[in-house]
C-alpha positions in Angstrom: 8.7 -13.4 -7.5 9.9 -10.3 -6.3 12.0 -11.5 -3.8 14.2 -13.2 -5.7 15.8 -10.2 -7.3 19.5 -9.9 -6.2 19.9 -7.1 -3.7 19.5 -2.7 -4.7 23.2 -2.7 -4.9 23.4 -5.3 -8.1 20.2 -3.7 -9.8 21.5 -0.3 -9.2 25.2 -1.2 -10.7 22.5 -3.0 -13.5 20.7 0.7 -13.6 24.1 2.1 -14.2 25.4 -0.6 -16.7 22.3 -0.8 -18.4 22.3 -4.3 -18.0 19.9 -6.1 -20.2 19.7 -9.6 -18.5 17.2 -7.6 -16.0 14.8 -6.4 -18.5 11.3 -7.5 -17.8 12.9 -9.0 -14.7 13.2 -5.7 -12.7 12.5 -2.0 -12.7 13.3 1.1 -10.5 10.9 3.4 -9.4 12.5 7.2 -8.8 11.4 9.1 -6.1 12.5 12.3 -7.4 10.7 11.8 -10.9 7.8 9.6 -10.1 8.3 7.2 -12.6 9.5 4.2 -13.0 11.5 2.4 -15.4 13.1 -0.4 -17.1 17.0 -1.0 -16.3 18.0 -0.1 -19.4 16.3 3.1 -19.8 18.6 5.5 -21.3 17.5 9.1 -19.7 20.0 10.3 -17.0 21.2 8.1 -14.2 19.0 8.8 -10.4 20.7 8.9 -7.4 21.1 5.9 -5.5 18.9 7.3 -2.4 16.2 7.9 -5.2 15.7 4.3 -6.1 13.6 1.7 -5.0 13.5 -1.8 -7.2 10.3 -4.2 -8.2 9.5 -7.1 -10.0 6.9 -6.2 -11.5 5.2 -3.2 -13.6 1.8 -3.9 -11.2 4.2 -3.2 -8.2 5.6 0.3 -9.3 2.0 1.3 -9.9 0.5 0.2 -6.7 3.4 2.1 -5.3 2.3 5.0 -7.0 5.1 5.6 -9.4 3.8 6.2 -13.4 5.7 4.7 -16.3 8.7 6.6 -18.0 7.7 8.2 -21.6 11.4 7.2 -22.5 11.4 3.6 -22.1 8.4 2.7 -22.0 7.8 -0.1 -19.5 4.4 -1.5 -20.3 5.3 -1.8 -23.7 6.0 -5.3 -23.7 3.2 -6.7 -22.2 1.7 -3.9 -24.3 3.2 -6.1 -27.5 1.5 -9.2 -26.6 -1.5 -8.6 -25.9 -3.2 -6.1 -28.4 -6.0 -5.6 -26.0 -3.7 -4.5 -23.5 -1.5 -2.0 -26.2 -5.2 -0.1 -27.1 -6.4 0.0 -24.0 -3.3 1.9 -22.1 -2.8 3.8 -25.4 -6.7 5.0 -24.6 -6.1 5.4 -20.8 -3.0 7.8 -21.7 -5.3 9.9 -24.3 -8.2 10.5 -22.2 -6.6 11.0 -19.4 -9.3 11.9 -16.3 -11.9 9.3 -18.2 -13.6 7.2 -15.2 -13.3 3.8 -17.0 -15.6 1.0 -17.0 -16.2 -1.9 -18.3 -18.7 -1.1 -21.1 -16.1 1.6 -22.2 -13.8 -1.9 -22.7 -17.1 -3.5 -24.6 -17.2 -0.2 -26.7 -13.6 -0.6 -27.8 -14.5 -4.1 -29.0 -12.8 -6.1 -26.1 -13.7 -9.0 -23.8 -13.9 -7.5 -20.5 -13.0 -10.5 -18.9 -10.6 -11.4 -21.2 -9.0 -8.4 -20.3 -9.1 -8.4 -16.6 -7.4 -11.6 -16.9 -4.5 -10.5 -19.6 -3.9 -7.5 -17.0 -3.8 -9.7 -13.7 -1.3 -11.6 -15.4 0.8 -9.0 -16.8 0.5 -6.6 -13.9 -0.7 -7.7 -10.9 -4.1 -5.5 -11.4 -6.8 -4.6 -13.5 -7.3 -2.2 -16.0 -10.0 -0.2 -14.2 -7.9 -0.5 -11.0 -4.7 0.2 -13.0 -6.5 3.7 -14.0 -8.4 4.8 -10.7 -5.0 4.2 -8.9 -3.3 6.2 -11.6 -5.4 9.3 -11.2 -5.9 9.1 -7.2 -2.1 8.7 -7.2 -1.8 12.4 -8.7 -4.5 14.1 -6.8 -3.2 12.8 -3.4 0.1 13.8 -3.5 -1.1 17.2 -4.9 -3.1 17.8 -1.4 -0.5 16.3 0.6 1.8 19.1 -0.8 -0.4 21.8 0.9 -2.1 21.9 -3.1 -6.0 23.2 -3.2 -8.4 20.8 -4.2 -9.0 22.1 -7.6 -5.3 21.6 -8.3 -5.5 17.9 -6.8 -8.6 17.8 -9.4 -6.9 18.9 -12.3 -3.4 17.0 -11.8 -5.4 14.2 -10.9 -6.8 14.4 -14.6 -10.6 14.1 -13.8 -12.6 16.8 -15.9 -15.4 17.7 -12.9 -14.7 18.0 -9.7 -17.9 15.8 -8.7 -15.7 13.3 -10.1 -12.2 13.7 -8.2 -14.3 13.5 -4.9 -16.4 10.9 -5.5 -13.1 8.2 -6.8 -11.4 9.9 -3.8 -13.9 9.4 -1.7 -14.3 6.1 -2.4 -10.5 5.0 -1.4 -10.4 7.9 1.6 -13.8 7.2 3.0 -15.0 11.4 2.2 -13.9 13.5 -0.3 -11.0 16.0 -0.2 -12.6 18.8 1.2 -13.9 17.0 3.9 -10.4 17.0 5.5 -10.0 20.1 7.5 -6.6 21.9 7.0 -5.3 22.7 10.5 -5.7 19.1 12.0 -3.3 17.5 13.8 -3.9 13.9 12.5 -2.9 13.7 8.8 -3.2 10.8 5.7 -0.4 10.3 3.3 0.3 7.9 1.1 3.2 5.8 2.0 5.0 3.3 -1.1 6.4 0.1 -0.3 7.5 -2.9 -2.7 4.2 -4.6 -1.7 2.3 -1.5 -2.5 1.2 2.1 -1.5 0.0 2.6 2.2 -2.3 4.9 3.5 -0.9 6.2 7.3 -2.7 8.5 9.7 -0.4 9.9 11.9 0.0 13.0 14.1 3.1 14.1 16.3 3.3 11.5 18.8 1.0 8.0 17.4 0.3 6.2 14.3 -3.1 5.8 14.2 -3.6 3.8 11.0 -1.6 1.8 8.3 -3.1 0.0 5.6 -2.8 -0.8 2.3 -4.4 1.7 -0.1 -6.1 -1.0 -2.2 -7.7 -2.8 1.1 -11.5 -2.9 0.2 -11.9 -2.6 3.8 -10.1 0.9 4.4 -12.9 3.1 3.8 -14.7 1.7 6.6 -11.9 1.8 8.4 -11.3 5.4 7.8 -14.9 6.2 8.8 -13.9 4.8 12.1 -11.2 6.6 12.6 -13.1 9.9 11.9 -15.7 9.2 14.5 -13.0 8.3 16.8 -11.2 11.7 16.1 -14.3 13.6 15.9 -13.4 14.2 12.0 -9.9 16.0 13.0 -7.9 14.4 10.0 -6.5 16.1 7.3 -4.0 15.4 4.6 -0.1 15.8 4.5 3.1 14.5 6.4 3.9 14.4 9.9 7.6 14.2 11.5 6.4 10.3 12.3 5.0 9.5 8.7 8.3 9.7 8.0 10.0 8.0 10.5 7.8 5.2 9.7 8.0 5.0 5.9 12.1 5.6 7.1 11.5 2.0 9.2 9.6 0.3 6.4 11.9 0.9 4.0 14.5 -0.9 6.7 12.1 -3.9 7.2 11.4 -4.5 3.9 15.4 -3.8 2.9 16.3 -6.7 5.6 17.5 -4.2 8.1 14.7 -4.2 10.7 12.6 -7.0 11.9 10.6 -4.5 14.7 9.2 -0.7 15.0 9.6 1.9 17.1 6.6 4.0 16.1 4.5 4.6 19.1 0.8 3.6 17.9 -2.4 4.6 18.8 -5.1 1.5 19.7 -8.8 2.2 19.0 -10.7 -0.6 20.3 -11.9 -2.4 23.1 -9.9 -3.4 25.8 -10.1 -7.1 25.1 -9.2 -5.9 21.0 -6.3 -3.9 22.5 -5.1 -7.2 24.5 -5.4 -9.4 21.0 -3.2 -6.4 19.1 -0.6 -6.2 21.8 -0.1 -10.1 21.7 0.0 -9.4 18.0 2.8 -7.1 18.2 5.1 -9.2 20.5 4.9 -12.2 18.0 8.7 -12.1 17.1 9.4 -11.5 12.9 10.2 -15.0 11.5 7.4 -16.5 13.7 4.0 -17.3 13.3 1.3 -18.5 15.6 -2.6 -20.2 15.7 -5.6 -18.4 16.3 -5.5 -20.6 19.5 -2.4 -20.0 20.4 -3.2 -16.3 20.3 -6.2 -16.5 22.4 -4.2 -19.1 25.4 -1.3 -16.3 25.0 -3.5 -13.7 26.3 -5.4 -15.6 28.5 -8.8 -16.5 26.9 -7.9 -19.8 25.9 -12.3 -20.5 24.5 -12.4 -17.4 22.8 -10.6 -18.2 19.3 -12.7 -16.8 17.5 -13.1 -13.6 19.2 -9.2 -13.6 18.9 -9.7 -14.2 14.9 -12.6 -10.9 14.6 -9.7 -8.6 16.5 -7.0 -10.2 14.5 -9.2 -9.2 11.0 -9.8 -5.4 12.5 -6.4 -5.0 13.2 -6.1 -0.9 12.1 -2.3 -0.8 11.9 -0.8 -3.6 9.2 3.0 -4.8 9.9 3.4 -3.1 12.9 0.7 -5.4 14.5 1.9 -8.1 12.5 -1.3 -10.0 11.5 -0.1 -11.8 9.0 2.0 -13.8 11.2 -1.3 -15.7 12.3 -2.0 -19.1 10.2 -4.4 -21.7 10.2 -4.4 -24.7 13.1 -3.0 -26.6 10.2 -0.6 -24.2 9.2 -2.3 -22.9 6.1 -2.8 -19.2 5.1 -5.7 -17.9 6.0 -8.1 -14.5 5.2 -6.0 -11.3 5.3 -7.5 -7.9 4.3 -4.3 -7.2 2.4 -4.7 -10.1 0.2 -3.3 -13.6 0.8 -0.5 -13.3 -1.8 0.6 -10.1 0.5 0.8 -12.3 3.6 3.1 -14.9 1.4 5.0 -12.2 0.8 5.2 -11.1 4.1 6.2 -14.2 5.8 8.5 -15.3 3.0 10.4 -12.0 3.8 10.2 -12.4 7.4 12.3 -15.7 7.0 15.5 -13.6 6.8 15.4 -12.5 10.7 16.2 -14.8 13.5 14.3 -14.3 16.9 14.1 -10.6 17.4 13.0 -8.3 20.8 9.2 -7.7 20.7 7.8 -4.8 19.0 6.5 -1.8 20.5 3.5 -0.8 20.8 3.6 2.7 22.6 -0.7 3.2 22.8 -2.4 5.7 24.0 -4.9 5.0 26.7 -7.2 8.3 25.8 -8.3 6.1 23.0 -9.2 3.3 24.8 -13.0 3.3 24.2 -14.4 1.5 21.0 -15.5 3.8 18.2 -17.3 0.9 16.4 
């Protein structure tokens, strides 16, 4: 569980020591490489502001990090499962290939055999393992003020029909269908639950959501019509003061934002997001208990469609809403996420509600 690993200050002195009690236990993903490794990796020691820890192998990847050449990560799962060894071996050597499942039938595997073996070693798929791998590459390219053709070719696809149509398919339209001088921009943000995709301009953050949501290319769509297509890709001043306050929450060192946020909704949708937001970390509520909160005590399930279109995840804390019997229910960022998200909140006490600094220009619905 990743949450049980001692705090960055033990793995680092580990990273340091080269500890071997941590391996397959822990890795560090580098900021200022990319990659991430095991503990005991022997190239030169990062820098402590460099280095974020994870469980597991599926983490680092989802966070948009790629293994280390040195050490060689993956290679133990790699080891056990000889499906597992050819198949990453493959994904390395044709790097760009779109993979699918017959090309896993071809190479005289199981494919459900082997979405299994990689949910269990990683956290992830093979085919979503790859597309994340590649996507990774091009998006950061483009975020770095990169042309499209670069984001194509250090993304690894071999036609550029194929970059925009996997990039389209996580970003809702393909790369050159975000204009360069707009003031709204996507980025990808890492976190130990994942990458995030944030739209942000000077003043608001209009949307945070996990990268691998299913749902985010519809959302995305929305936010184009409600920004008459003004978004483009790179960094804002406030992409990274947020990824600056998630790396606080999720270190133990925030339980609320600051970010001002931009609400695109209806005005009852608004009112559902706003009670959202002043649910205190380390507290959860009902669907019912939402909808007396903010005065609509017969419209629960009202409450529960605005609670599942909520555009901006952990800010508007979502996942603190549970079943009337206490149980986990639906979240778009998957129900182990929400676990995760509550078992982490269990650290803070009763904290000041959350800011939610919206902008009433946006207060008609775009859907």
């Amino acid at each position: 569980m990743l949450f049980d690993l001692p705090d960055d200050d033990t793995l680092y002195a580990a990273l340091l020591s080269r500890d071997p009690g941590y391996d397959g236990q822990a890795y560090v993903a580098v900021s200022s490489t990319g990659v991430f490794c095991r503990l005991t990796c022997p190239a030169r020691k990062p820098k402590r502001e460099n280095c974020t820890f994870h469980a597991t192998v599926g983490a680092c990847i989802e966070a948009g990090y790629r293994a280390c050449k040195r050490c060689h990560p993956m290679a133990p799962a790699a080891e056990a499962e000889p499906a597992i060894k050819a198949l990453l071996a493959a994904m390395i050597e044709r790097k760009g290939h779109r993979w699918s499942e017959a090309d896993v039938a071809r190479m005289g595997f199981d494919p459900s055999t082997v979405r299994r073996a990689f949910k269990r070693h990683f956290g992830m798929t093979f085919l979503e393992m790859a597309r994340l791998e590649r996507i990774r590459n091009g998006m950061t390219t483009l975020s770095d003020g990169g042309k499209v053709i670069e984001a194509q070719i250090d993304a690894g696809f071999a036609s550029p029909s194929a970059f925009r149509e996997a990039f389209a398919k996580l970003m809702g339209r393909p790369p050159g269908g975000f204009p360069d001088n707009s003031l709204v921009k996507a980025s990808y943000i890492d976190t130990p639950l994942g990458a995030m995709i944030a739209l942000c301009d000077a003043t608001h953050l209009h949307l945070l959501e996990f990268a691998d949501r299913k749902a985010l290319p519809t959302e995305l769509k929305r936010m184009y019509a409600a920004l008459n297509g003004r978004i483009g890709i790179g960094r804002t001043a406030l992409t990274a003061q947020i990824e600056r306050e998630l790396g606080e929450y999720f270190d133990g060192r925030r339980a609320s934002f600051t970010v001002p946020m931009a609400f695109f909704g209806s005005d009852f949708t608004k009112s559902v997001w706003r009670a959202l937001a002043g649910i205190p970390a380390g507290e959860t509520r009902s669907y019912s208990e939402l909808a007396r909160a903010i005065g609509r005590p017969s419209a629960t399930r009202a409450v529960a469609r605005a609670n599942g279109a909520n555009q901006i995840a952990l800010l508007v804390p979502c996942h603190r809403v549970l079943g009337a019997d206490g149980s986990l229910t639906g979240y778009g960022g998957g129900l182990w996420r929400k676990q995760k998200l509550i078992e982490i909140e269990r650290r803070y006490s009763a904290v000041a509600p959350m800011e939610t600094g919206t902008m009433e220009k946006t207060s008609h619905d775009p859907s």
